[in-house]
N, CA, C and O atoms as CSV, one atom per row, in Angstrom:
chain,resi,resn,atom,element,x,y,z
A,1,UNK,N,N,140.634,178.618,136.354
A,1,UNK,CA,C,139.520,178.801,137.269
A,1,UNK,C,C,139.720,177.850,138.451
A,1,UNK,O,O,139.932,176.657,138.233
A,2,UNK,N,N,139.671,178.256,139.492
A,2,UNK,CA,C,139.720,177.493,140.543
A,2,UNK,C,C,138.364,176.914,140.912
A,2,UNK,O,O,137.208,177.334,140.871
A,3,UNK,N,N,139.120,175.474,141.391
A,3,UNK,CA,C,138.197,174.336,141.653
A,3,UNK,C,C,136.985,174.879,142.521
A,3,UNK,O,O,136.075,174.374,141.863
A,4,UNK,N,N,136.561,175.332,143.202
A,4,UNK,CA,C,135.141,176.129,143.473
A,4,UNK,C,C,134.532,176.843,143.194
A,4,UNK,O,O,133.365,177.032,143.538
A,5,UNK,N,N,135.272,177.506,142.390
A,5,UNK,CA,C,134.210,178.491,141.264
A,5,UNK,C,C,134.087,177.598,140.297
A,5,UNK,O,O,132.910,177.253,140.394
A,6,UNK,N,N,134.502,177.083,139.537
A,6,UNK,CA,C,133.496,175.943,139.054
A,6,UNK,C,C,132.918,175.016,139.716
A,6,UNK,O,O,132.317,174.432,138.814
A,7,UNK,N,N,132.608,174.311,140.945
A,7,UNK,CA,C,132.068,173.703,141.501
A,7,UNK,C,C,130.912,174.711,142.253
A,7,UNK,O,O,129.926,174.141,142.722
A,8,UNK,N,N,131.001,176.088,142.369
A,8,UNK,CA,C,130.421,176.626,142.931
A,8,UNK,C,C,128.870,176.808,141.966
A,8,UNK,O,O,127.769,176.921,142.505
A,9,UNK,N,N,129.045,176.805,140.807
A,9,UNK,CA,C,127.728,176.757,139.806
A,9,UNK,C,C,127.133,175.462,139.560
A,9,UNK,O,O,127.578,174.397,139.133
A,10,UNK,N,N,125.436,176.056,140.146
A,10,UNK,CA,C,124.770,174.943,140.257
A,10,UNK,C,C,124.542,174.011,138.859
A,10,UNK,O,O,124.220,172.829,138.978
A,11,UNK,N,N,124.709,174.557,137.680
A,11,UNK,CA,C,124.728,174.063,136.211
A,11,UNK,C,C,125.480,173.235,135.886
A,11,UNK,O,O,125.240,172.298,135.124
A,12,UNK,N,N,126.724,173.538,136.553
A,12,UNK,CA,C,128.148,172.967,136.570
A,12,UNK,C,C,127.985,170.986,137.371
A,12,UNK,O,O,128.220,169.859,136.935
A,13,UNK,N,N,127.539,171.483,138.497
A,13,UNK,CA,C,126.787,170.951,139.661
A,13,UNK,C,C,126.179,169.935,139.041
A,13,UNK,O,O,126.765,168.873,139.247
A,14,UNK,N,N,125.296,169.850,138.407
A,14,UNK,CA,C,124.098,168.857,137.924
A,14,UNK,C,C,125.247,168.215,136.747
A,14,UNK,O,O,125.670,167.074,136.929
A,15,UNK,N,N,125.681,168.968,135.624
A,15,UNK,CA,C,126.148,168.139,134.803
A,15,UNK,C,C,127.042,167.170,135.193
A,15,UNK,O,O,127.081,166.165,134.484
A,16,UNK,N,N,128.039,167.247,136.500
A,16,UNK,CA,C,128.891,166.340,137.034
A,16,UNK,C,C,128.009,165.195,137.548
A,16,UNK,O,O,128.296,164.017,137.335
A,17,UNK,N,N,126.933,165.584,138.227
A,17,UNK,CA,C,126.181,164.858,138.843
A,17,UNK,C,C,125.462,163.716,137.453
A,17,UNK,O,O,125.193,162.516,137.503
A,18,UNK,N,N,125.365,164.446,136.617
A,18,UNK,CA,C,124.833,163.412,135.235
A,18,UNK,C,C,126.084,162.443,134.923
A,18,UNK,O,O,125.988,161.215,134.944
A,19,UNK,N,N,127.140,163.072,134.664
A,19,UNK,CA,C,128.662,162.791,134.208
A,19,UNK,C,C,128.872,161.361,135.062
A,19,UNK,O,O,129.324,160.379,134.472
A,20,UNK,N,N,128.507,161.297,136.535
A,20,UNK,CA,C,128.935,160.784,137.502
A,20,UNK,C,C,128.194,159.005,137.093
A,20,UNK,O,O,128.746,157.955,137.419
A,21,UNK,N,N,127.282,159.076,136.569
A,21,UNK,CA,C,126.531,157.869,136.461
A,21,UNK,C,C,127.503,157.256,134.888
A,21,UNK,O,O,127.217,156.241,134.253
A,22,UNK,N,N,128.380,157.993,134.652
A,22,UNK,CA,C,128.994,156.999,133.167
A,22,UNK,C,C,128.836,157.981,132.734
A,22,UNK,O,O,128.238,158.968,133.162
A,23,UNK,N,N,129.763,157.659,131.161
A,23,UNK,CA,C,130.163,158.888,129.990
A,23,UNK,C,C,128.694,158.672,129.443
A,23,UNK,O,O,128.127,157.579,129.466
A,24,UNK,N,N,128.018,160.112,128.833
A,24,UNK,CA,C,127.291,160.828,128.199
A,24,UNK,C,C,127.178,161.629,127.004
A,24,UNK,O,O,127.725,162.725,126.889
A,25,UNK,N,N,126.472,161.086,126.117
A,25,UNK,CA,C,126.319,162.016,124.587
A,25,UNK,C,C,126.337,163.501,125.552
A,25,UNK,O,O,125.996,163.620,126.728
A,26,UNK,N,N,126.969,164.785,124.405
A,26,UNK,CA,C,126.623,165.772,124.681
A,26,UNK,C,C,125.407,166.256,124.696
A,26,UNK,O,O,125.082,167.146,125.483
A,27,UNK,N,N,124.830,165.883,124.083
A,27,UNK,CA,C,122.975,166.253,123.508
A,27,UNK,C,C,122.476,165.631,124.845
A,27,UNK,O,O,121.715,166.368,125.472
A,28,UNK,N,N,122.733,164.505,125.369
A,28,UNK,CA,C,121.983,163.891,126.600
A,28,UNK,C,C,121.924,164.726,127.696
A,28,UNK,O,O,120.888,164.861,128.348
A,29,UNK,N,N,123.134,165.396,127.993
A,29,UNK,CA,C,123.437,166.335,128.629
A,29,UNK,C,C,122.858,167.538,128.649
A,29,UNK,O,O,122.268,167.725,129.714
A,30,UNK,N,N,122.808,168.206,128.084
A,30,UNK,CA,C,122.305,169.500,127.410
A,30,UNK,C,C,120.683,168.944,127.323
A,30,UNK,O,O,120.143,169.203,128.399
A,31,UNK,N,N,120.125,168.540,126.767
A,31,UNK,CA,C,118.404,168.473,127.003
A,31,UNK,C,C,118.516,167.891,128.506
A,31,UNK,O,O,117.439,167.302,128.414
A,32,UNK,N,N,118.868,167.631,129.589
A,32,UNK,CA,C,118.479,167.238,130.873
A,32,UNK,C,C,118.833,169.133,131.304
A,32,UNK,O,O,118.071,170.002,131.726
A,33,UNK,N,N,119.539,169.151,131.137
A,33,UNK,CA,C,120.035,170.541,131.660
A,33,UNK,C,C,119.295,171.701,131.657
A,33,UNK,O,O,118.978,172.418,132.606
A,34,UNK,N,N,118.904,171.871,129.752
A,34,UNK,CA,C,118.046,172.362,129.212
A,34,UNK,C,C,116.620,172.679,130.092
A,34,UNK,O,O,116.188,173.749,130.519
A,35,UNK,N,N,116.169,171.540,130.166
A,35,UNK,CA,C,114.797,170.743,131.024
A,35,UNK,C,C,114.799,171.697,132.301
A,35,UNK,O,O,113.952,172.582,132.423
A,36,UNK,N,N,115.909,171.443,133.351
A,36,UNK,CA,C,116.026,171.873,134.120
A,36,UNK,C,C,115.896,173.253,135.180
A,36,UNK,O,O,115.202,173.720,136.083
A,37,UNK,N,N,117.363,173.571,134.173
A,37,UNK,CA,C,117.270,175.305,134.448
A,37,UNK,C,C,117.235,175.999,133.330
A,37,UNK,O,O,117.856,177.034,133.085
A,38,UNK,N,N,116.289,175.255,132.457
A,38,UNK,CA,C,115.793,176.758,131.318
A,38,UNK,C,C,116.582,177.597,130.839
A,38,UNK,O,O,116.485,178.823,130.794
A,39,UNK,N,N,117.746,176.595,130.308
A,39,UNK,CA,C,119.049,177.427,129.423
A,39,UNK,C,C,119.402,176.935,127.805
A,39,UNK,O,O,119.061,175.841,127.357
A,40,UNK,N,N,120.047,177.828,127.144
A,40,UNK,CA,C,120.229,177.726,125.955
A,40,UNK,C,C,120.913,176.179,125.271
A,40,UNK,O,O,121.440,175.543,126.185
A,41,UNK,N,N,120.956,175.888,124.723
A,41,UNK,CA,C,122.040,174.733,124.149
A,41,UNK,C,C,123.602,175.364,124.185
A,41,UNK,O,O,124.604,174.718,124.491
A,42,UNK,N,N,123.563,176.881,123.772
A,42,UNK,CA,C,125.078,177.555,123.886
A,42,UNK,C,C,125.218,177.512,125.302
A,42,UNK,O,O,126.411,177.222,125.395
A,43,UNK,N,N,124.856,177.592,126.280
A,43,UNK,CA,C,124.707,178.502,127.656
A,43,UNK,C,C,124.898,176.428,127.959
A,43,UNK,O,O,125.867,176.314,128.709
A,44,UNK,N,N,124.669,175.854,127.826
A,44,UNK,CA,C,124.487,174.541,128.355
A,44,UNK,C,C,126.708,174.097,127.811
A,44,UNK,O,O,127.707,173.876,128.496
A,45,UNK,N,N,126.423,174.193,126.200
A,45,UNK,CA,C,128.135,174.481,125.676
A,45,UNK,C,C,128.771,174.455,126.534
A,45,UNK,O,O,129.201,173.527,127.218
A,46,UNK,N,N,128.911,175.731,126.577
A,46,UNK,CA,C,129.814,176.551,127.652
A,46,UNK,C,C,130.192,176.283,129.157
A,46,UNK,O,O,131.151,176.550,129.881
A,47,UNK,N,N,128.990,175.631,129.287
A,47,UNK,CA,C,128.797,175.085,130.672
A,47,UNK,C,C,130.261,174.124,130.618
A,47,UNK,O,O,131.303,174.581,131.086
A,48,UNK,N,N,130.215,173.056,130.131
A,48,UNK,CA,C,130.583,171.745,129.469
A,48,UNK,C,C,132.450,172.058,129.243
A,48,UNK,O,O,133.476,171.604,129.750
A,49,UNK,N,N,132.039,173.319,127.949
A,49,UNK,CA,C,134.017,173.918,127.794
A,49,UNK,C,C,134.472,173.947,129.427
A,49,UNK,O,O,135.002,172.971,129.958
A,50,UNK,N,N,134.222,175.058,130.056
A,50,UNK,CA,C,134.504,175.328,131.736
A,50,UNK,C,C,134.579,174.023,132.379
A,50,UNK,O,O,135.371,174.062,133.320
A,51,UNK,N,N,134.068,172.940,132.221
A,51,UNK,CA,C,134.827,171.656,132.797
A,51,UNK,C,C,136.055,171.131,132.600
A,51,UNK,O,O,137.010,170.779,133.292
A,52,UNK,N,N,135.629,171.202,130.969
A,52,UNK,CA,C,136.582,170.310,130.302
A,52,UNK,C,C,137.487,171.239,130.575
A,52,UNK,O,O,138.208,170.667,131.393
A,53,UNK,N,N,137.955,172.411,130.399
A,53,UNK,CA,C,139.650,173.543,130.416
A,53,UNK,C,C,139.498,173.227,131.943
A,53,UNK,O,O,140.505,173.644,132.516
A,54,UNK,N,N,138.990,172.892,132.448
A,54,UNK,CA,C,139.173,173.139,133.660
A,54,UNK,C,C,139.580,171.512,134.854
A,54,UNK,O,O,139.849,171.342,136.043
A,55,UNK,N,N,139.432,170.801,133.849
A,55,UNK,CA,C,139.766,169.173,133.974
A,55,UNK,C,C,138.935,168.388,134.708
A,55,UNK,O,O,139.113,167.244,135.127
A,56,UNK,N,N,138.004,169.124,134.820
A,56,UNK,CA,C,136.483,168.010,135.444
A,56,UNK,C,C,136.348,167.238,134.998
A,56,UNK,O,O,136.362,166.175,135.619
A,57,UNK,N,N,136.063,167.292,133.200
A,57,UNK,CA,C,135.253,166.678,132.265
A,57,UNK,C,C,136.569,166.006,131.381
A,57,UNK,O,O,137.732,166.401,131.470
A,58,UNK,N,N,136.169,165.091,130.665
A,58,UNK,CA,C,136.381,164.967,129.549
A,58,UNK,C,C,136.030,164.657,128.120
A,58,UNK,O,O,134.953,164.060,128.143
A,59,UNK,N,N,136.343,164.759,127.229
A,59,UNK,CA,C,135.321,164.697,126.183
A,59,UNK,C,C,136.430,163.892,125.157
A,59,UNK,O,O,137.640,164.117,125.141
A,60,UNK,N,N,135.681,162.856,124.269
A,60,UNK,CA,C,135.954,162.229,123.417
A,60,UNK,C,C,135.110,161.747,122.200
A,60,UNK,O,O,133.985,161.355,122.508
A,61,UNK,N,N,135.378,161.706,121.102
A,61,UNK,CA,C,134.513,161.668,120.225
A,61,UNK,C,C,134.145,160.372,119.549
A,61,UNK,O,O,134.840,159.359,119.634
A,62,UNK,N,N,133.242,160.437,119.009
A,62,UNK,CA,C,132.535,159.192,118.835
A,62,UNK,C,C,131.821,158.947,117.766
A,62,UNK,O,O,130.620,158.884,118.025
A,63,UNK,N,N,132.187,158.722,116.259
A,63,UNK,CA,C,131.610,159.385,114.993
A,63,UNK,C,C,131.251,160.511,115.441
A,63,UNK,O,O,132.178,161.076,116.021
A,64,UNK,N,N,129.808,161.379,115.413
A,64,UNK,CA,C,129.493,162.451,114.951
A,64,UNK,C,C,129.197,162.919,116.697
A,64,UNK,O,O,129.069,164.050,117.167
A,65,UNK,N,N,129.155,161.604,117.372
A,65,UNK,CA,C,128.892,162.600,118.804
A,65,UNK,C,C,130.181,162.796,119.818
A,65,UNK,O,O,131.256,162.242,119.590
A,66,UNK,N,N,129.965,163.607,120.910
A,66,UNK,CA,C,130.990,163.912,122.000
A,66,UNK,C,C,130.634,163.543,122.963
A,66,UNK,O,O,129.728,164.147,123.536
A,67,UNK,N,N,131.225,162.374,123.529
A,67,UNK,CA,C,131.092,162.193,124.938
A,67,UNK,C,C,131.569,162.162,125.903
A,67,UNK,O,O,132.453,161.342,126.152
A,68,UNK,N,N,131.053,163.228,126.945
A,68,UNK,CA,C,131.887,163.447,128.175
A,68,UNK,C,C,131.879,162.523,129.224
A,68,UNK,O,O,131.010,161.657,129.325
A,69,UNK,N,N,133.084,162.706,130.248
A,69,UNK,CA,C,132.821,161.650,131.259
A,69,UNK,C,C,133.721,163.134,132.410
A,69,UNK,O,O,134.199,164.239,132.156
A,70,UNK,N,N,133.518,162.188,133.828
A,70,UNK,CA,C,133.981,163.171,134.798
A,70,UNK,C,C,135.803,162.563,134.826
A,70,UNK,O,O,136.324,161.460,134.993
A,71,UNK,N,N,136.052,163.235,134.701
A,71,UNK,CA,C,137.656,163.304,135.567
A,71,UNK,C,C,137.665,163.324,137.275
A,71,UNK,O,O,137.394,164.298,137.976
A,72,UNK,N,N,137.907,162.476,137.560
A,72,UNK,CA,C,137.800,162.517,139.126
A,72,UNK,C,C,139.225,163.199,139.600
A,72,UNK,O,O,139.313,163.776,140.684
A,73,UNK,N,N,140.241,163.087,138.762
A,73,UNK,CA,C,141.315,163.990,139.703
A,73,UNK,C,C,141.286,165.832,140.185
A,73,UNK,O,O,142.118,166.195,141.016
A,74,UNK,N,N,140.555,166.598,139.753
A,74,UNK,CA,C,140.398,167.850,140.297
A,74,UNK,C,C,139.121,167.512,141.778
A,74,UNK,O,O,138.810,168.277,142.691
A,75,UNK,N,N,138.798,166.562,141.590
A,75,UNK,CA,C,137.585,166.152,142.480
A,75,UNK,C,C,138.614,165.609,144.001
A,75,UNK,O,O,138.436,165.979,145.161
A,76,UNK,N,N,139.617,164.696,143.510
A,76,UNK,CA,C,140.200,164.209,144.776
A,76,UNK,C,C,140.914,165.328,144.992
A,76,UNK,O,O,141.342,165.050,146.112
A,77,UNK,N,N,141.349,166.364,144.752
A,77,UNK,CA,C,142.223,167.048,145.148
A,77,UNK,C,C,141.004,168.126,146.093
A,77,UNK,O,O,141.311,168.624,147.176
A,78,UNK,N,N,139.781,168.311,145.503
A,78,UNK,CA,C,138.991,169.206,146.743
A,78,UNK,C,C,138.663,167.993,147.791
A,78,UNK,O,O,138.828,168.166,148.999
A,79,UNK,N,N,138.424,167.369,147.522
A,79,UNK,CA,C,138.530,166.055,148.321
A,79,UNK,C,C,139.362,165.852,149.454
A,79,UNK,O,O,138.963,165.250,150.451
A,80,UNK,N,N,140.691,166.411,149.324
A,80,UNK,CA,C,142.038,166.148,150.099
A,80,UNK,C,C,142.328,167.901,150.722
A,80,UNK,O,O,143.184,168.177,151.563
A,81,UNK,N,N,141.380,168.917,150.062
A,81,UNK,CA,C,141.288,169.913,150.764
A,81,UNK,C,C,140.194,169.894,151.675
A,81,UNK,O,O,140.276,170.542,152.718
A,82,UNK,N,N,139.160,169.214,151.399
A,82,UNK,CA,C,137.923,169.306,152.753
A,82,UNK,C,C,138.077,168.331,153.888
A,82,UNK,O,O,137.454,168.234,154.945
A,83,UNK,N,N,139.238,167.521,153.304
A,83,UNK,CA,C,139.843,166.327,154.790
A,83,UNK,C,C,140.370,166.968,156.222
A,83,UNK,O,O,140.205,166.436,157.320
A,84,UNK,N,N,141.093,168.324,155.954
A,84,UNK,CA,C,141.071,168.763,156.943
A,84,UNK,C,C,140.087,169.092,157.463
A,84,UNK,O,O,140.331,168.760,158.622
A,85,UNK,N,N,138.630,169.727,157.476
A,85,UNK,CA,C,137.439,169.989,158.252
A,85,UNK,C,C,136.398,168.690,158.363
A,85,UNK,O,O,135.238,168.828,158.750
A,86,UNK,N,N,136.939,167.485,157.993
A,86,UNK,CA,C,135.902,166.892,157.879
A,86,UNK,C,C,135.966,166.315,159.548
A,86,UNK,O,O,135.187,165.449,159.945
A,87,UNK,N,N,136.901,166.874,160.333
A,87,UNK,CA,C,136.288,166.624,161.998
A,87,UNK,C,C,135.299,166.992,162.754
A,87,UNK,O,O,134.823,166.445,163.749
A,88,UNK,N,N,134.926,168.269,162.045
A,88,UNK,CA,C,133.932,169.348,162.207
A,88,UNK,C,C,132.697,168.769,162.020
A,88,UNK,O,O,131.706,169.346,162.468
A,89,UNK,N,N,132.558,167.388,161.242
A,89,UNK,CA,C,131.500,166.999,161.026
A,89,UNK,C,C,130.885,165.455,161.382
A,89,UNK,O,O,129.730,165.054,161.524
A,90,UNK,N,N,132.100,164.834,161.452
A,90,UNK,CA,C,132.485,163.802,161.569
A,90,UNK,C,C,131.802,162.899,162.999
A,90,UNK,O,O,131.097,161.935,163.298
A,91,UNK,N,N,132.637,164.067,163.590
A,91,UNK,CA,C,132.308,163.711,165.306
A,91,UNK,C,C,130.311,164.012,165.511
A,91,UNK,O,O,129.618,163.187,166.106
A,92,UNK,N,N,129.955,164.795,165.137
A,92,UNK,CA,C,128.524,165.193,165.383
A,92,UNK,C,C,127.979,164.312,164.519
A,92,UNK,O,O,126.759,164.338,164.680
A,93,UNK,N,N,128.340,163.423,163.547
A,93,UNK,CA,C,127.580,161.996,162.939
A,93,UNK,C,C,127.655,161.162,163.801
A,93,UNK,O,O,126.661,160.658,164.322
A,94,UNK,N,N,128.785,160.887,164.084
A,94,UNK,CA,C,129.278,159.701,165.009
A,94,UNK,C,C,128.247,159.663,166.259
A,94,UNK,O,O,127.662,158.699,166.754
A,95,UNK,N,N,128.218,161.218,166.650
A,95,UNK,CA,C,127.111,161.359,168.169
A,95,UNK,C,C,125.971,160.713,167.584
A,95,UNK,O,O,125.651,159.570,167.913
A,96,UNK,N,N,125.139,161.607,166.454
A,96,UNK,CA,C,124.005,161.313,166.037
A,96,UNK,C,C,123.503,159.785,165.841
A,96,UNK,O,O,122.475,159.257,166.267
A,97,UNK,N,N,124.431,159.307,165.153
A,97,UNK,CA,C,124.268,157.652,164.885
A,97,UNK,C,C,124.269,156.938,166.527
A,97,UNK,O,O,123.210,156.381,166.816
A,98,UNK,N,N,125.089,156.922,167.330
A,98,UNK,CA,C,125.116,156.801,168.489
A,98,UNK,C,C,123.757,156.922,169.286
A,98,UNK,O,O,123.108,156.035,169.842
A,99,UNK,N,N,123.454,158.620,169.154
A,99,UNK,CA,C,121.882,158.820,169.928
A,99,UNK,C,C,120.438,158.084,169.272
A,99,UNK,O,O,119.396,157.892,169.900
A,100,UNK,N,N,120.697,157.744,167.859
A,100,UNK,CA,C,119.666,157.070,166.642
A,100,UNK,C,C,119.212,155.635,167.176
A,100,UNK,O,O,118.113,155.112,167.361
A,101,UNK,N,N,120.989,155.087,167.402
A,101,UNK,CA,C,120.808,153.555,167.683
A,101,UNK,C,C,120.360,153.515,169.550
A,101,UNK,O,O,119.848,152.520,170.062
A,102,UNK,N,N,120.641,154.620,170.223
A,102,UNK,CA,C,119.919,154.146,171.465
A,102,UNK,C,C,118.563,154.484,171.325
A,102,UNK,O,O,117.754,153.802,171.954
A,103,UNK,N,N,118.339,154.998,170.932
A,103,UNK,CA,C,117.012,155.759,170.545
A,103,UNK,C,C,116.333,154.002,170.116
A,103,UNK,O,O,115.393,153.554,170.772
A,104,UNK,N,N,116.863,153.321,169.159
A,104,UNK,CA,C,116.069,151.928,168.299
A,104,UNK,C,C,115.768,150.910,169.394
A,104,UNK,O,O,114.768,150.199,169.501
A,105,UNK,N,N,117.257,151.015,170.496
A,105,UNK,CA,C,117.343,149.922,171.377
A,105,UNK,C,C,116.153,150.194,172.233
A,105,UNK,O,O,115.251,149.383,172.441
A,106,UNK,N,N,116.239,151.607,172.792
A,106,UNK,CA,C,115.150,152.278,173.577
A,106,UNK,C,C,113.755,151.427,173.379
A,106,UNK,O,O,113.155,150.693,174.164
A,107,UNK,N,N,113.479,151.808,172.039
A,107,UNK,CA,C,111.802,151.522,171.925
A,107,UNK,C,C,111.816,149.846,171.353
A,107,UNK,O,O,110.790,149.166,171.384
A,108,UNK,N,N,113.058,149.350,170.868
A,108,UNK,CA,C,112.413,147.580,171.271
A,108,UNK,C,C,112.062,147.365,172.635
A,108,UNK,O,O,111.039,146.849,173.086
A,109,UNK,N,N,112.961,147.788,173.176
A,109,UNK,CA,C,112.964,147.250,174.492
A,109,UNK,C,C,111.672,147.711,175.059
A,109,UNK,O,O,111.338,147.004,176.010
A,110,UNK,N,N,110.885,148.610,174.803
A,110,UNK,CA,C,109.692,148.826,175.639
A,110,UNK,C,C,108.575,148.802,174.689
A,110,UNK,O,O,107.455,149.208,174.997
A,111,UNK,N,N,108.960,148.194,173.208
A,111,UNK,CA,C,107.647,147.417,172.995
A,111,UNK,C,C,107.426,146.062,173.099
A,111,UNK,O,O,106.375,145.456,172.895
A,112,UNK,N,N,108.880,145.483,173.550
A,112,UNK,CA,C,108.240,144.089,174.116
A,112,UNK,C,C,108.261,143.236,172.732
A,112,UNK,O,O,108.577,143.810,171.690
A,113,UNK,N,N,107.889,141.725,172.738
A,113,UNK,CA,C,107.908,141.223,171.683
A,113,UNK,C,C,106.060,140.930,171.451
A,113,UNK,O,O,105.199,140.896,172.330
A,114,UNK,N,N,105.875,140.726,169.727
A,114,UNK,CA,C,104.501,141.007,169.157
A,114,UNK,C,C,104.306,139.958,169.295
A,114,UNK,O,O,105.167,139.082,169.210
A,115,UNK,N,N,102.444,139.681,169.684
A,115,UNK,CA,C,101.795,138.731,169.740
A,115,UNK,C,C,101.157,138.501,168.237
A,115,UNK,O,O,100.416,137.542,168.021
């Protein structure tokens, strides 16, 4: 499966986003998920397999539980594919921050200092 069709599901989406704060019981996972978007414990599974075959995730066991963590290498590699467009965006921050901070200087300067 290519790296955006699994990144492209929002289910997928959140569990990395859980993954991302440190490794996670599977059960921790799955009831946040659960909670969320109102899916099965299988349907949550499955979610989880599609990482892991797919090298997002990883999973290791732990007596009786599984805990996943993110694999960041399929991540740097979309990472090193969105570097080429990231000029597209880059430059119109750079303006914005630019117009923000005259914008701050702007209104010290014409409120003067507080009595």
């Amino acid at each position: 499966m290519h790296a955006f069709d699994v990144l492209g599901d929002p289910v997928r989406r959140r569990i990395l986003e859980l993954l991302a704060d440190g490794e996670q019981p599977a059960g921790a996972v799955s009831e946040t998920v659960r909670a969320e978007f109102g899916i099965s414990q299988p349907a949550v599974s499955q979610h989880l397999k599609v990482l892991r075959e797919s090298g997002f995730a990883t999973v290791r066991a732990d007596g009786t539980r599984r805990l996943y963590a993110v694999d960041a290498a399929p991540l740097r590699e979309v990472d090193a594919w969105l570097d080429r467009f990231r000029g597209f965006w880059e430059q119109r921050l750079d303006a914005l921050g630019t117009e923000l901070a005259r914008g701050k200087r702007s209104r010290s300067s014409t409120e003067g200092p507080s009595s």
